[in-house]
C-alpha positions as CSV (number, residue, x, y, z in Angstrom):
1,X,12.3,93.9,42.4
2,X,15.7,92.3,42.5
3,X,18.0,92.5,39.6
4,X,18.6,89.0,37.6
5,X,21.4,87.9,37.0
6,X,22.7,85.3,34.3
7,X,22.4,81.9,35.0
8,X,26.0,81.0,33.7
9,X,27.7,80.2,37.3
10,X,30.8,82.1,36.1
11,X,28.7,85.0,35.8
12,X,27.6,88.1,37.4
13,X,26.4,90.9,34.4
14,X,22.4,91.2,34.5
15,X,20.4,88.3,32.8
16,X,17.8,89.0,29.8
17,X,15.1,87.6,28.3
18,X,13.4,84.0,29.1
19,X,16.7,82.4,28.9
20,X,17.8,84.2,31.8
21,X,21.4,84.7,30.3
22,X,22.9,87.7,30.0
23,X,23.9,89.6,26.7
24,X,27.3,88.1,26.4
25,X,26.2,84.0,27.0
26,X,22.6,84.6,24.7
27,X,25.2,85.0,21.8
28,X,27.3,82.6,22.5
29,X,24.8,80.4,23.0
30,X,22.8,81.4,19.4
31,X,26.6,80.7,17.7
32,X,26.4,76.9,19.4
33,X,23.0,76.5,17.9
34,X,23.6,78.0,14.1
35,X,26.5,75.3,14.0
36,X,29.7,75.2,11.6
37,X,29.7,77.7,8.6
38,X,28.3,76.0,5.3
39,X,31.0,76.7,3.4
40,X,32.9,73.4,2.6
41,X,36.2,73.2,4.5
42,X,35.7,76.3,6.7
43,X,35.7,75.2,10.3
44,X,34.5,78.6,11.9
45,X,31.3,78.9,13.7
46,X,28.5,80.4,11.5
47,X,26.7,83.3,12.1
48,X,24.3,85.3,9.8
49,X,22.7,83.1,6.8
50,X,24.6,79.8,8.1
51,X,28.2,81.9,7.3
52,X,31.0,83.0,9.2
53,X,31.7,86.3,9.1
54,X,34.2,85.9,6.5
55,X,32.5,84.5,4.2
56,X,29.3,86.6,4.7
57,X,31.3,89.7,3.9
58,X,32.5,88.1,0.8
59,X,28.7,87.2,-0.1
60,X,27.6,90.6,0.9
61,X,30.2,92.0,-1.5
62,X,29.6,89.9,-4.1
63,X,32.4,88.2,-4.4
64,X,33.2,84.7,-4.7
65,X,31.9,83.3,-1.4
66,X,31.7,79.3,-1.7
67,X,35.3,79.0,-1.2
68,X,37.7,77.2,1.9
69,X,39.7,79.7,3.6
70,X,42.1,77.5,3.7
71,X,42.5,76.8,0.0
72,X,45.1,78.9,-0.8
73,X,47.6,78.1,2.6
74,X,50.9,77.4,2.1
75,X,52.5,74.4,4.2
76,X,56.1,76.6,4.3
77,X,55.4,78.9,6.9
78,X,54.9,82.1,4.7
79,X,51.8,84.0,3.9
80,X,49.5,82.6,1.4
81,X,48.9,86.4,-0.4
82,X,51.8,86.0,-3.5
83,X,53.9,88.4,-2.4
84,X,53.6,88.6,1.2
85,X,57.0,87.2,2.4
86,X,55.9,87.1,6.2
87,X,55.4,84.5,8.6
88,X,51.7,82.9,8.8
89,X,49.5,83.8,11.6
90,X,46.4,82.8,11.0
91,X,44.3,80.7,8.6
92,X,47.6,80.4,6.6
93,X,47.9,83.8,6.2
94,X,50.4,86.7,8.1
95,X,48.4,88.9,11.2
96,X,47.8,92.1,8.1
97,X,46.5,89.9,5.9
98,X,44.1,87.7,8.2
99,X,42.7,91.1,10.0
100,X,41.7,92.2,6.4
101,X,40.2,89.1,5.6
102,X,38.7,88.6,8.7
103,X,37.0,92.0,8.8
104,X,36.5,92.7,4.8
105,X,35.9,89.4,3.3
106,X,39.3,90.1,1.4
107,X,43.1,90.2,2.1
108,X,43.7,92.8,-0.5
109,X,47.2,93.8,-1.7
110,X,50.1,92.3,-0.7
111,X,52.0,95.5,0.2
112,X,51.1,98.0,3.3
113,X,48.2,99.9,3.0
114,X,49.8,102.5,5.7
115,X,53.8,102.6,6.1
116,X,55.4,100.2,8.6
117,X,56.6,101.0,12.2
118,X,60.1,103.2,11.5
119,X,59.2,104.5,8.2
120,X,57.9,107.5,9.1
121,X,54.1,109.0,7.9
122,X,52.8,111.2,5.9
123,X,51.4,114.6,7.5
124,X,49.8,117.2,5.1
125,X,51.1,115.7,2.0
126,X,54.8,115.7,3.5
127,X,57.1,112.7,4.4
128,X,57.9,112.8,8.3
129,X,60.3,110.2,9.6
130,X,61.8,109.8,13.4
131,X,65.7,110.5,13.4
132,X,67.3,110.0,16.9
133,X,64.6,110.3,18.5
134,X,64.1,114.1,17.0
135,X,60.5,114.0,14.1
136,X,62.0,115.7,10.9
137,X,60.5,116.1,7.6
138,X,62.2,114.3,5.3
139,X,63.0,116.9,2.9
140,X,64.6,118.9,5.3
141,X,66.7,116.1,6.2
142,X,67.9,115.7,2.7
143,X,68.3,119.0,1.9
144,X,70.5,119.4,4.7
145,X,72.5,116.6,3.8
146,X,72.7,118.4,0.4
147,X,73.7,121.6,1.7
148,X,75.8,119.6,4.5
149,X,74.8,122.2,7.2
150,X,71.4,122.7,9.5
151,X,68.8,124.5,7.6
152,X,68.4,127.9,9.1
153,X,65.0,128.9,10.8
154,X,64.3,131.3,7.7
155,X,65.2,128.4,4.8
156,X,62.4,125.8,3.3
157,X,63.1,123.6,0.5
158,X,61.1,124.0,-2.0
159,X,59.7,121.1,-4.3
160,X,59.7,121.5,-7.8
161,X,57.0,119.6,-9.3
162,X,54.6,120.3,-6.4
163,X,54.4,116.8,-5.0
164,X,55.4,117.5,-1.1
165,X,56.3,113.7,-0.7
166,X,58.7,113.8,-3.6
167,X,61.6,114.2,-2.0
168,X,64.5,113.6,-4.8
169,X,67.4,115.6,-4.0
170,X,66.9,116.9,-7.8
171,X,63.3,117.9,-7.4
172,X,64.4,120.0,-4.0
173,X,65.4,123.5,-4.3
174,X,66.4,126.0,-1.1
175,X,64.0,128.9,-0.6
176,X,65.0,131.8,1.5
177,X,62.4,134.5,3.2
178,X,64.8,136.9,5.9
179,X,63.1,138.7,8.3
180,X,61.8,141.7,8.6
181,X,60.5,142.2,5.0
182,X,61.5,145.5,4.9
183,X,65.4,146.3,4.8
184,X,68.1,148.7,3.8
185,X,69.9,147.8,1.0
186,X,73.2,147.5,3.0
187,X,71.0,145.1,5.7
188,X,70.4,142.8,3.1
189,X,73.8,142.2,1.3
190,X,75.6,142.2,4.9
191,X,72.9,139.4,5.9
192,X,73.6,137.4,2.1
193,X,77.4,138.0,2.7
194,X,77.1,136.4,6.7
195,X,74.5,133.9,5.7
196,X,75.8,132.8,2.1
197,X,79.0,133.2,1.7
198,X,79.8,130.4,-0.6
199,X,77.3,131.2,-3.1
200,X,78.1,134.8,-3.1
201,X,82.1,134.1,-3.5
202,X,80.3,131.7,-6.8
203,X,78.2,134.7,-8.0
204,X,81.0,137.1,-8.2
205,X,83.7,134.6,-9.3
């Protein structure tokens, strides 16, 4: 039996059904024939229960559904979420805020739900950020800059309060664990004397 294909001329994916359309042009077509969303002012083609999917999530939700998209645009330029200071994308609003109303029914808050491009991320509870090119956790960036040297292989700053991602130079501290754990006596103050030398000259002075 030969394979049917979709009557749209543009068209070569395999047809279905009695409409002898393929998967693709049957919902396009059922879109055409539900008509324009029944919400007053809302120009988007309606899907399930005579909504768009917009407002259907917002119905679905329970939230205030019988409401113009467009009520809230602002004729400046600028988002229509107060707060949002970027340019409009979309239905009045800026590309964040139109993706979360367009798959959640809502835009939500006006700040970043996850950290902008060149702020860095958080991994495991602690703050990486991208420093010429090299990834560096953040806190031993600053205490570096605290120390103003490299941190050694051996060194971790430790975090005071126990937040990893609080990374206050006052709620850092500098932990040390040498290698091997068992030493002579005159191992270990040679390696504090070579390693430390400012804070022993401090601790005898």
């Amino acid at each position: 039996m030969d394979e049917r294909i979709c009557s749209d001329p543009d068209c070569d994916r395999p047809a279905h059904g009695k409409l002898m359309v393929c998967k693709k042009h049957y919902n396009k077509q059922w879109r055409e024939r539900q008509g324009p969303c029944i919400v007053d002012g809302c120009p988007r083609t309606a899907g399930q229960r005579k909504m768009c999917p917009a407002h259907y999530r917002l119905w679905r939700t329970g939230e205030d559904w019988n409401v113009p998209i467009r009520q809230n645009m602002k004729r400046d330029g600028f988002c229509a979420r107060d707060g949002c200071s970027e340019p409009v994308q979309a239905r009045g609003y800026c590309s964040m805020h139109y993706g979360r109303l367009f798959l959640t029914g809502d835009v939500g808050p006006a700040e970043h739900r996850k950290a902008k491009r060149g702020d860095g991320n958080i991994s495991k509870g602690y703050h990486y950020i991208t420093v010429d090119g090299r990834r560096i956790a953040e806190h031993r960036l600053i205490m570096e800059q605290m120390i103003g040297r490299p941190l050694y292989p051996f060194e971790t700053p430790h975090h005071k309060n126990g937040r990893r991602a609080d990374n206050r130079p006052e709620n850092l501290e500098l932990w040390t664990r040498p290698q091997p754990r068992g030493q002579r006596v005159e191992d270990l103050v040679a390696w504090v004397i070579e390693h430390y030398p400012a804070e022993v000259r401090k601790a005898i002075t």
